[in-house]
N, CA and C atoms as an extended XYZ file, in Angstrom:
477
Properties=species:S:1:pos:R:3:atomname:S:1:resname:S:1:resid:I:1 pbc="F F F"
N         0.132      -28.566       -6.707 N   UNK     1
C        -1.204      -28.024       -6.827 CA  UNK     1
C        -1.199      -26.944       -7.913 C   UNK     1
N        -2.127      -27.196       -8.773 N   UNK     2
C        -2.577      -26.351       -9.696 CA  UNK     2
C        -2.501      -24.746       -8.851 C   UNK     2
N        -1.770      -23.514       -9.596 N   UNK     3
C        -2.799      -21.954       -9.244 CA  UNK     3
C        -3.771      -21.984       -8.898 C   UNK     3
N        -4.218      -21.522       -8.817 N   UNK     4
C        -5.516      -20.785       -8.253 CA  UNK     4
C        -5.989      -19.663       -7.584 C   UNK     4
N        -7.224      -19.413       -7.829 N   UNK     5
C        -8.210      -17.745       -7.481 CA  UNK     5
C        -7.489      -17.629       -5.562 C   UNK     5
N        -7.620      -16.645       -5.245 N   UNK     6
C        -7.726      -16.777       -3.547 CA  UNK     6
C        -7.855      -14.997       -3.393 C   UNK     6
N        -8.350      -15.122       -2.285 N   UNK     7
C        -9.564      -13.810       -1.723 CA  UNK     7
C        -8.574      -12.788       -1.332 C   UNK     7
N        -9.027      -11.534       -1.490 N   UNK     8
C        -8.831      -10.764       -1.938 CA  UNK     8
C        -8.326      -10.016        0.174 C   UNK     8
N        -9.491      -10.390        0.473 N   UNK     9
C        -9.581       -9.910        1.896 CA  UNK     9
C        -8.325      -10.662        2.766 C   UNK     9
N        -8.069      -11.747        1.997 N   UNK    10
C        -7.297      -12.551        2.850 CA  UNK    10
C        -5.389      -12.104        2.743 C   UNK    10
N        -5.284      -10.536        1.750 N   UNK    11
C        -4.192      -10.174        1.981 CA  UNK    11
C        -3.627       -9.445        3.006 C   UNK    11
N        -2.644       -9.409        3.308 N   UNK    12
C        -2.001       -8.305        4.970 CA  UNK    12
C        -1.443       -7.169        3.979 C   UNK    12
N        -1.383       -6.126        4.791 N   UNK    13
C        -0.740       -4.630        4.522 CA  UNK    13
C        -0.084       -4.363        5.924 C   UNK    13
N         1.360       -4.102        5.837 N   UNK    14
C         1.911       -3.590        7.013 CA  UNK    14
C         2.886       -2.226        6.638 C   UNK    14
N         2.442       -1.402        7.717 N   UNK    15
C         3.292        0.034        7.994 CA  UNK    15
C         4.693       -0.307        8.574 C   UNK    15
N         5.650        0.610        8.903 N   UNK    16
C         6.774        0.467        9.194 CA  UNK    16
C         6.552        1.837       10.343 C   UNK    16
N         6.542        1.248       11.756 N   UNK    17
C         6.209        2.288       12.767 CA  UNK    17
C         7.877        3.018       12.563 C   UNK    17
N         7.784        4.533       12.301 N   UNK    18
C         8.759        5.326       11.663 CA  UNK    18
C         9.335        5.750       13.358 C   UNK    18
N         8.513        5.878       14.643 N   UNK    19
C         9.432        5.555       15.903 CA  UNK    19
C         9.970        4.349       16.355 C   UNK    19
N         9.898        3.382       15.391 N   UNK    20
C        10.622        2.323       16.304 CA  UNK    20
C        10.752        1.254       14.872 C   UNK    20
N        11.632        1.865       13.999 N   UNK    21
C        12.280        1.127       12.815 CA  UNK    21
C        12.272       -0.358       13.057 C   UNK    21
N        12.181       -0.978       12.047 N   UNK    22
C        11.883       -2.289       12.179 CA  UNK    22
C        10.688       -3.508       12.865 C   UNK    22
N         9.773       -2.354       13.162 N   UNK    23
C         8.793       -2.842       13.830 CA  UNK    23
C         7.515       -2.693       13.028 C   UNK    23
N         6.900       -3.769       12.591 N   UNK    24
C         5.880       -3.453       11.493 CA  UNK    24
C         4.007       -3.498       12.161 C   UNK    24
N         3.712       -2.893       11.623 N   UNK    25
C         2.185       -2.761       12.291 CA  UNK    25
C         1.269       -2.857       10.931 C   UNK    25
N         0.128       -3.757       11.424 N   UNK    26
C        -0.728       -4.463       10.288 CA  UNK    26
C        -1.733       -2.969       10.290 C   UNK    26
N        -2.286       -3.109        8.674 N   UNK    27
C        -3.380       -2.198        8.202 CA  UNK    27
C        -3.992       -3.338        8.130 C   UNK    27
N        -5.330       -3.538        8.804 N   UNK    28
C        -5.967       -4.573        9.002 CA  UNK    28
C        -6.966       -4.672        7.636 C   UNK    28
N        -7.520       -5.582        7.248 N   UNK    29
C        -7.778       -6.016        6.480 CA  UNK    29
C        -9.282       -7.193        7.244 C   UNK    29
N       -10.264       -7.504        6.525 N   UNK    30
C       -11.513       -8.516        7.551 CA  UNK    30
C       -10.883       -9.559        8.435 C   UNK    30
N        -9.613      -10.183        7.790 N   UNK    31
C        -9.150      -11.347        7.962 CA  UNK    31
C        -7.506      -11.089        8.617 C   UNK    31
N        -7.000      -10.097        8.341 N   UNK    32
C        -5.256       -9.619        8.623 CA  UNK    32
C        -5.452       -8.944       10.082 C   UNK    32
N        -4.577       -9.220       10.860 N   UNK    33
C        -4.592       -8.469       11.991 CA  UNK    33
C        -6.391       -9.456       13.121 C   UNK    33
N        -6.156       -8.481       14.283 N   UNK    34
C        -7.086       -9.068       15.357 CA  UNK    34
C        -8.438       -8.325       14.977 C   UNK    34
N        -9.415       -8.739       15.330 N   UNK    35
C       -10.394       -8.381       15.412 CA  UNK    35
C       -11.329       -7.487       13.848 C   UNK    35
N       -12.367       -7.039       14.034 N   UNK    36
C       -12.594       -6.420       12.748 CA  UNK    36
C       -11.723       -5.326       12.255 C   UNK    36
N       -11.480       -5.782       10.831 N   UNK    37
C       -10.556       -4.706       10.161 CA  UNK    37
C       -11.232       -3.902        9.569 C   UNK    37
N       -10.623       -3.041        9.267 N   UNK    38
C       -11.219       -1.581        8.150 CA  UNK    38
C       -11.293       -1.664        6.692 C   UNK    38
N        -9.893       -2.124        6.265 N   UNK    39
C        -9.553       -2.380        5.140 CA  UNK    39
C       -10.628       -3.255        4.150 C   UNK    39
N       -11.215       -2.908        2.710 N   UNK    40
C       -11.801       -3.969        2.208 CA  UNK    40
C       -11.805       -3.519        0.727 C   UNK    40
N       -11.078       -2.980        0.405 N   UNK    41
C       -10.664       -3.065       -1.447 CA  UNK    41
C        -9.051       -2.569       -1.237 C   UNK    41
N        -8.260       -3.283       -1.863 N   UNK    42
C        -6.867       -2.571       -2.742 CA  UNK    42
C        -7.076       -2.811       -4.090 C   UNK    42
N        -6.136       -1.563       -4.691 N   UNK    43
C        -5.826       -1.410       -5.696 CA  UNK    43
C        -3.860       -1.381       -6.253 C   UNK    43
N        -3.363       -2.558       -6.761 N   UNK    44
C        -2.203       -2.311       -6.921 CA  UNK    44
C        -1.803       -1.812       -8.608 C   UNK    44
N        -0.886       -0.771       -8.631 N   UNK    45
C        -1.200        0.105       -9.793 CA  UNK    45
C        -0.073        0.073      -10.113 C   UNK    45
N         0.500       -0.195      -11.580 N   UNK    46
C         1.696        0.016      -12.008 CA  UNK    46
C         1.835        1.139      -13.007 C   UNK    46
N         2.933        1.876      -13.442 N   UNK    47
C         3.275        3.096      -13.874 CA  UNK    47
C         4.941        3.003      -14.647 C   UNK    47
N         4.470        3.220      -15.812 N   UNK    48
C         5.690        2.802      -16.847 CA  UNK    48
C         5.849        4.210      -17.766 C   UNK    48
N         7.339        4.390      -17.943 N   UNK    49
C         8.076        6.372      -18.270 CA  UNK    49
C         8.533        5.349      -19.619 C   UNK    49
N         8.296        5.884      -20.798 N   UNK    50
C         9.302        5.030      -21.565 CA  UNK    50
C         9.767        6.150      -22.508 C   UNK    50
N        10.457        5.943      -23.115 N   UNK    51
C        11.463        7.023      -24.243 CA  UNK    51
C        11.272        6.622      -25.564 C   UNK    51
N        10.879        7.563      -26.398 N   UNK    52
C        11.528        7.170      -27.734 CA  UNK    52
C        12.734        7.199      -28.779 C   UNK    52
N        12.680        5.766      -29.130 N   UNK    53
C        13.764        5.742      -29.906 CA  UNK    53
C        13.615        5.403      -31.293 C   UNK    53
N        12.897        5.776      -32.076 N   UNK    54
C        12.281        6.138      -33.388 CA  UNK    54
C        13.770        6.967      -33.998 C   UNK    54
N        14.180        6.113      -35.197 N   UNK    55
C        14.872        6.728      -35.816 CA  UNK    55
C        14.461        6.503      -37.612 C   UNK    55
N        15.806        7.354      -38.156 N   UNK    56
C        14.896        6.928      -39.725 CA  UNK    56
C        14.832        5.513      -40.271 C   UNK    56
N        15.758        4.973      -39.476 N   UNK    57
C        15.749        3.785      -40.116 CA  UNK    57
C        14.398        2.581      -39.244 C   UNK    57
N        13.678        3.226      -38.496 N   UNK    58
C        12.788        2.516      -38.108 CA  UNK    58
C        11.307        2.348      -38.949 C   UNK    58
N        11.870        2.773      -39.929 N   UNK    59
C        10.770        2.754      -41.592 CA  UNK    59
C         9.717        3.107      -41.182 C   UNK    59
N         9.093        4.305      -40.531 N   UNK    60
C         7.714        4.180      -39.914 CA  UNK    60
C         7.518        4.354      -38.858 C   UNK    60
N         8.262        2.992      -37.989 N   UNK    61
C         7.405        1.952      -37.266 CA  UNK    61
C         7.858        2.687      -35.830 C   UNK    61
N         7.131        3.321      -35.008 N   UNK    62
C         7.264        3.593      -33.570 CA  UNK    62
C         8.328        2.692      -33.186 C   UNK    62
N         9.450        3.277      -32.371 N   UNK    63
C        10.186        2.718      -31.793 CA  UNK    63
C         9.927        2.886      -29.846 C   UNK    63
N        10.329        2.179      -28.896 N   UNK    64
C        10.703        2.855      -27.457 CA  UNK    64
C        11.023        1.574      -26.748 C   UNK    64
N        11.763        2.319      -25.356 N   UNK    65
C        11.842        1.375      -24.485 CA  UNK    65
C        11.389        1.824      -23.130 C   UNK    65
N        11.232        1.203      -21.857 N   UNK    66
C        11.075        1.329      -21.029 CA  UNK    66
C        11.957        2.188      -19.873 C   UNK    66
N        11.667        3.437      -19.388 N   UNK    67
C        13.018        3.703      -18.855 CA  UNK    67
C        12.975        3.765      -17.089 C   UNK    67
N        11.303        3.970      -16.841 N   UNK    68
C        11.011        3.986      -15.433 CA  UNK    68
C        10.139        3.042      -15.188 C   UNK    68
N        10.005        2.609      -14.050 N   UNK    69
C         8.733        1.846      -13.132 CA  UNK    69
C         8.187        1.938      -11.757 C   UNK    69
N         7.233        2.490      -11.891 N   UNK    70
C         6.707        2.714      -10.499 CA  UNK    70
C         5.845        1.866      -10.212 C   UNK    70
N         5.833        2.000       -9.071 N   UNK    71
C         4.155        1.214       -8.017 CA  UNK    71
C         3.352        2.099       -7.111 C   UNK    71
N         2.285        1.617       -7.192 N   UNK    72
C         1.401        2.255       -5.268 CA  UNK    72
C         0.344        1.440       -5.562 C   UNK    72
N         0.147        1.308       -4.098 N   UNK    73
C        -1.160        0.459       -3.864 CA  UNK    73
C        -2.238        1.259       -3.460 C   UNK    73
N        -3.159        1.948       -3.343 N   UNK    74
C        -4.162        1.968       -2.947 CA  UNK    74
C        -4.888        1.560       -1.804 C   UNK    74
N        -5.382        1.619       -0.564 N   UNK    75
C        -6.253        0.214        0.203 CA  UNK    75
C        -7.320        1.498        0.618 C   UNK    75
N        -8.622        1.363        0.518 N   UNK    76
C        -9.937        2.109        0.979 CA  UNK    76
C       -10.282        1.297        1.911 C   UNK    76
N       -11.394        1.923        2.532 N   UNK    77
C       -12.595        0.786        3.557 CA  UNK    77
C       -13.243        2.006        4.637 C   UNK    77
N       -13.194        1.169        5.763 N   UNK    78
C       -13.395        1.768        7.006 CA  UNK    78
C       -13.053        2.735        8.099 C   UNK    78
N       -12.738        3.700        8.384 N   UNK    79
C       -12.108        4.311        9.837 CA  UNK    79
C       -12.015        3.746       10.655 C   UNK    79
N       -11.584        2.700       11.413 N   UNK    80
C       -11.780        2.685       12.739 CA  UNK    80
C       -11.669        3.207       14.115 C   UNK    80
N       -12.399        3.251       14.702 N   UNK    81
C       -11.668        4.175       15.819 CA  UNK    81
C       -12.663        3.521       17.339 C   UNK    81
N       -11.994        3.356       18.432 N   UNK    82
C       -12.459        2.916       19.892 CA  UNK    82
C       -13.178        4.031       20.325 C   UNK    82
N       -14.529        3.346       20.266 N   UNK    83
C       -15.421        4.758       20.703 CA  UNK    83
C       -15.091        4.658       22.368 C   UNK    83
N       -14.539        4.089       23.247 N   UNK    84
C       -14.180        4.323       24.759 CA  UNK    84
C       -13.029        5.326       24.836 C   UNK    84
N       -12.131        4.857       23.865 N   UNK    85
C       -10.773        6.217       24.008 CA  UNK    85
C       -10.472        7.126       23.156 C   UNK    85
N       -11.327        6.621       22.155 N   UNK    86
C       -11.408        7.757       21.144 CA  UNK    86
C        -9.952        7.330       20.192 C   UNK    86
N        -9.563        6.149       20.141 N   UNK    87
C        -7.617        6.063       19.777 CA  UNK    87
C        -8.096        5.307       18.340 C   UNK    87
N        -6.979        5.935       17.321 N   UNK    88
C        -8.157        5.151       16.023 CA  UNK    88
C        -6.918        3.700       16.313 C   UNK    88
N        -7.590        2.753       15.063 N   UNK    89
C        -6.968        1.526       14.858 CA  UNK    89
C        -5.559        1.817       14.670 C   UNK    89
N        -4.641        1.032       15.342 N   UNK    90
C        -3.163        1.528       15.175 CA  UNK    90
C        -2.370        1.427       13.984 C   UNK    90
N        -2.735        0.354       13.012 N   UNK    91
C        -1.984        0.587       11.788 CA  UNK    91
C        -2.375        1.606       10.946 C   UNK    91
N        -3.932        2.236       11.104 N   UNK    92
C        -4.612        3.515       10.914 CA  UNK    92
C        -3.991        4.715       11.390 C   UNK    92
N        -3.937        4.927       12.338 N   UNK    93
C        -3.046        5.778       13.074 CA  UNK    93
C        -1.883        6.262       12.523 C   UNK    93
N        -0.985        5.145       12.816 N   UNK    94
C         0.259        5.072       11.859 CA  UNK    94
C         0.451        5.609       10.635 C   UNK    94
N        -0.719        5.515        9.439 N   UNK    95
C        -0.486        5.891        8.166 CA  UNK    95
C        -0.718        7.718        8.240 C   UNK    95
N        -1.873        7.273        9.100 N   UNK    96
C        -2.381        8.981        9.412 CA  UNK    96
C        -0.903        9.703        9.485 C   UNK    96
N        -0.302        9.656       10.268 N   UNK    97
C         0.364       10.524       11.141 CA  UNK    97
C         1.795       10.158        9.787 C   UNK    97
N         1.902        9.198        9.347 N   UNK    98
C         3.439        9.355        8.413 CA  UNK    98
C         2.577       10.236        7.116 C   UNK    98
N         1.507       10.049        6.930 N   UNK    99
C         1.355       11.142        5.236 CA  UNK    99
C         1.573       12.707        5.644 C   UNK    99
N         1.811       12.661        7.037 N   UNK   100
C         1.011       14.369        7.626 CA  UNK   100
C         3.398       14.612        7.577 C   UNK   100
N         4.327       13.458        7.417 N   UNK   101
C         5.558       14.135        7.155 CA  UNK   101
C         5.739       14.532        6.093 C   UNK   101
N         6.819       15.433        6.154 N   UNK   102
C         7.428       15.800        4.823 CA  UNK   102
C         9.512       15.522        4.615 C   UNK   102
N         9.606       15.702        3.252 N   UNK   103
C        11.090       15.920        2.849 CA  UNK   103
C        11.416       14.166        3.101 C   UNK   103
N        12.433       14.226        3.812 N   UNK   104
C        12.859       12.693        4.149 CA  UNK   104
C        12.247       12.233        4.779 C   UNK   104
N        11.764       12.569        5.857 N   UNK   105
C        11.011       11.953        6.619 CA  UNK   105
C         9.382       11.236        6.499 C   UNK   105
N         9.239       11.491        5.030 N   UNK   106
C         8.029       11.308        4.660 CA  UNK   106
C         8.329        9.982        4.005 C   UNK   106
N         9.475        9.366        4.235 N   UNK   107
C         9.551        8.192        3.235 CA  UNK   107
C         9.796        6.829        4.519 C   UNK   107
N         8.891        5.833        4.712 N   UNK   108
C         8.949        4.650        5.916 CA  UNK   108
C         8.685        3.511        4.653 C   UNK   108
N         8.909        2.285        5.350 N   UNK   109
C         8.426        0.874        5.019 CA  UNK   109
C         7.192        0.858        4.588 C   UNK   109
N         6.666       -0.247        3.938 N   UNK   110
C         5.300       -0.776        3.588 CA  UNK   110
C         5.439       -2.384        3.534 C   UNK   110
N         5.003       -3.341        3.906 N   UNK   111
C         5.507       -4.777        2.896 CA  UNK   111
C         4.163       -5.008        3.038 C   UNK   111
N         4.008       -5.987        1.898 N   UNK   112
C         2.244       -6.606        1.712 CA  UNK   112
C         2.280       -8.181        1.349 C   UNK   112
N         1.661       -8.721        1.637 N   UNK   113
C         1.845      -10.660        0.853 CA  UNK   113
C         0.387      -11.142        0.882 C   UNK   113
N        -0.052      -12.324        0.006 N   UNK   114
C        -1.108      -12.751       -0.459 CA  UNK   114
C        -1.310      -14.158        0.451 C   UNK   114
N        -2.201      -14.432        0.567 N   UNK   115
C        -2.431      -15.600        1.515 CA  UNK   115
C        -1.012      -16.913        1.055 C   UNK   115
N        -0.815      -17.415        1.671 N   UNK   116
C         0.312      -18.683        1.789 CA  UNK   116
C         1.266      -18.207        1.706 C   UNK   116
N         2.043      -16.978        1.006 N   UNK   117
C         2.929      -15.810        0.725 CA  UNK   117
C         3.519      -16.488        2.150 C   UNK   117
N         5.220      -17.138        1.550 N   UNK   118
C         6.143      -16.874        2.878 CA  UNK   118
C         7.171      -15.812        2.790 C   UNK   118
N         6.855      -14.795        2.240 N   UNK   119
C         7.728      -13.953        2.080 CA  UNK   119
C         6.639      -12.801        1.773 C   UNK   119
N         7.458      -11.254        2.514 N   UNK   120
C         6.919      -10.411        2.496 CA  UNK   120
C         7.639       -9.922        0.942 C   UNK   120
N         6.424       -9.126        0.423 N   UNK   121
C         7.209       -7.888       -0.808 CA  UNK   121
C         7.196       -6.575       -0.085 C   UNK   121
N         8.297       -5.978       -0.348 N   UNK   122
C         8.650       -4.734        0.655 CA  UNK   122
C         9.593       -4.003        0.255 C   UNK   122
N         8.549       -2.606        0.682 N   UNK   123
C         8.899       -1.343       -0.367 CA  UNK   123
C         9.629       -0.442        0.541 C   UNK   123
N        11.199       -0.527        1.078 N   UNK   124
C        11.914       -0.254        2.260 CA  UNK   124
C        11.376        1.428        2.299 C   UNK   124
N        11.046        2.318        1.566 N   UNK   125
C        11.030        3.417        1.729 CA  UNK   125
C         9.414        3.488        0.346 C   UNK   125
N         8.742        4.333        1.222 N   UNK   126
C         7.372        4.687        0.457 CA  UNK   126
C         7.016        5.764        0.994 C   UNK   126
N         5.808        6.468        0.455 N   UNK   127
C         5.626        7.464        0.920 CA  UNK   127
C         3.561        6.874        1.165 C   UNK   127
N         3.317        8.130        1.888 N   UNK   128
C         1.749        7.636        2.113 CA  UNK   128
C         0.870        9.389        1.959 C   UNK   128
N        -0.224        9.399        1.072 N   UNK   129
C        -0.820        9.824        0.835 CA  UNK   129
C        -2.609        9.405        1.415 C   UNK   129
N        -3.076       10.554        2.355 N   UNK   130
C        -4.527        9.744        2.640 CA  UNK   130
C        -5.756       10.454        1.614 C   UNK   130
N        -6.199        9.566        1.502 N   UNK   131
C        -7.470        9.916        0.006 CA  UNK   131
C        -8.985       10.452        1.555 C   UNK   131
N        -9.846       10.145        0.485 N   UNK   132
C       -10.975       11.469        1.158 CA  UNK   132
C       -11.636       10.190        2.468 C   UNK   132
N       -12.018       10.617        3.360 N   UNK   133
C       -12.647       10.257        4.863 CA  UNK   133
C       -14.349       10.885        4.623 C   UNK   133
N       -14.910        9.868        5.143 N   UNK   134
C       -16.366       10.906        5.278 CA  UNK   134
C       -17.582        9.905        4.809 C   UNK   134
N       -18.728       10.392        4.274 N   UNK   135
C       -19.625        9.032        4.509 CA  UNK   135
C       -21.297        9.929        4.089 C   UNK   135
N       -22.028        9.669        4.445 N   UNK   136
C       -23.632        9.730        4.225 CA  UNK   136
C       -24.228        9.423        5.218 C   UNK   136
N       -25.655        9.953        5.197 N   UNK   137
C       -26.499       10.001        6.337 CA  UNK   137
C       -26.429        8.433        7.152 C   UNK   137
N       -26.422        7.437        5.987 N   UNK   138
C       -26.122        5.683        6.699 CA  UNK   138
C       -25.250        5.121        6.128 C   UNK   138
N       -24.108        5.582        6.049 N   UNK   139
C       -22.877        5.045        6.000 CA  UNK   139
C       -21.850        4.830        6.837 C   UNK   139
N       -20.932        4.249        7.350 N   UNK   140
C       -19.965        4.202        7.827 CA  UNK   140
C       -19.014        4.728        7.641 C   UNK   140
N       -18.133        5.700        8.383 N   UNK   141
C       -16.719        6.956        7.846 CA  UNK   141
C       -16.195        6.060        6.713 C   UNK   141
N       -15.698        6.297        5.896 N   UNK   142
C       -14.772        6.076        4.562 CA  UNK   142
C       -13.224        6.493        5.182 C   UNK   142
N       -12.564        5.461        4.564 N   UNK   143
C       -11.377        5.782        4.574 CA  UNK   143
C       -10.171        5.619        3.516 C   UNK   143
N        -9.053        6.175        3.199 N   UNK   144
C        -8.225        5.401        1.971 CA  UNK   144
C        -7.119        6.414        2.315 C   UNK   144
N        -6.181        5.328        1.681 N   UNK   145
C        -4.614        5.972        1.574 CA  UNK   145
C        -3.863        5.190        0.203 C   UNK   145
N        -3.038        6.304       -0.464 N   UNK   146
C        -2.223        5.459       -1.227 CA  UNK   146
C        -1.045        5.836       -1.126 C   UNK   146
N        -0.329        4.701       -1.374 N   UNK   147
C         1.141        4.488       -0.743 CA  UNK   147
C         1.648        3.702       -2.344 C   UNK   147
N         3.245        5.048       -2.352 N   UNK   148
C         3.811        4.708       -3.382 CA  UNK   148
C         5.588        4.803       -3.237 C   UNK   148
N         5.860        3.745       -3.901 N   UNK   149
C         7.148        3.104       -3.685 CA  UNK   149
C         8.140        3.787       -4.063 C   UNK   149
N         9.306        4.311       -3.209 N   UNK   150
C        10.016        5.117       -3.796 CA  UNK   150
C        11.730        3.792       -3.572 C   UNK   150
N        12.109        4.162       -4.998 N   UNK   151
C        13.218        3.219       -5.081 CA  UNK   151
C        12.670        1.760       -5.541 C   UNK   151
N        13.575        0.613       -5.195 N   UNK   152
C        13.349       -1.033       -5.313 CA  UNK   152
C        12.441       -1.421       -4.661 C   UNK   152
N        11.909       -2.541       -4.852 N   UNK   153
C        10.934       -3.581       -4.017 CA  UNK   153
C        11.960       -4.666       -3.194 C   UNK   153
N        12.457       -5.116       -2.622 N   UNK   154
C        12.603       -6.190       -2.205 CA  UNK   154
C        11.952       -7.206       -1.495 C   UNK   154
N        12.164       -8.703       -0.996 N   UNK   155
C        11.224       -9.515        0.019 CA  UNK   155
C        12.014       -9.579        1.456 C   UNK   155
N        11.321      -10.061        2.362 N   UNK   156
C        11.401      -10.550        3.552 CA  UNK   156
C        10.605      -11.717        3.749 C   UNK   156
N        11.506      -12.574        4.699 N   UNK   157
C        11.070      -13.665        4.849 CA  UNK   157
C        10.143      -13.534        6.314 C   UNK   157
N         8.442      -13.968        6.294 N   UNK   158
C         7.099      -13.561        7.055 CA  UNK   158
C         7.928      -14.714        8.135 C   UNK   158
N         7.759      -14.197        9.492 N   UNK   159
C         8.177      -14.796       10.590 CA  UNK   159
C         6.817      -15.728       10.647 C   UNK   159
């Protein structure tokens, strides 16, 4: 089969619950995870350090190479939260409470994959940053976090 376009909503985002290593919890998304999700734009952002190497004999001509590479994704949308217990959405939760660490402990899992994706991409150690919450007289709470990769990417194979 030819490539092709495929939806945007239809990707998963998972946390790495930092009490119980190895156990991953979905940032829900319309379609990822049970019931209505929060999630409904990412942004995946790349970030390139390069050096120059301009010498005289480069007649002119700009020289460089590449010497760093970073990532973070971005994901905005919704708050959710159970208006009976007041408990927000748990992969929500989760991010909440790992951006609020610091030093080492501020660094957990992330992995993310695109629809048919049998393999997770996964960023063993990331850090999480939450962007602004809040809304208008008829809006729904706002929510966002960005999460950026510290070290390699590797995959996992999606059970």
């Amino acid at each position: 089969m030819a490539a092709q376009k495929y939806n945007a909503r239809d990707c998963e985002f998972e946390v790495e619950d930092f009490l119980n290593p190895g156990t991953w919890v979905a940032i829900r998304t319309a379609e990822g995870g049970s019931g209505e999700g929060g999630v409904n734009t990412f942004s995946l952002a790349h970030e390139y350090e390069t050096t120059d190497t301009t010498t005289f004999g480069s007649a002119g001509r700009a020289e460089s190479q590449v010497m760093q590479e970073g990532k973070a994704i971005t994901l905005e949308g919704f708050r959710l939260k159970d208006a009976a217990t007041g408990a927000l959405d748990a992969g929500m939760a989760l991010v909440e409470l790992q951006a609020a660490r610091l030093g080492n402990d501020s660094l957990v899992g992330f992995r993310f994959a695109a629809p048919g994706d049998t393999t997770w991409e996964v960023w063993a150690d990331a850090h999480y940053q939450l962007g602004d919450q809040g809304g208008g007289n008829n809006d729904k709470t706002a929510w966002a976090v960005t999460i950026t990769r510290s070290g390699p990417t590797t995959t996992a194979a999606k059970a």
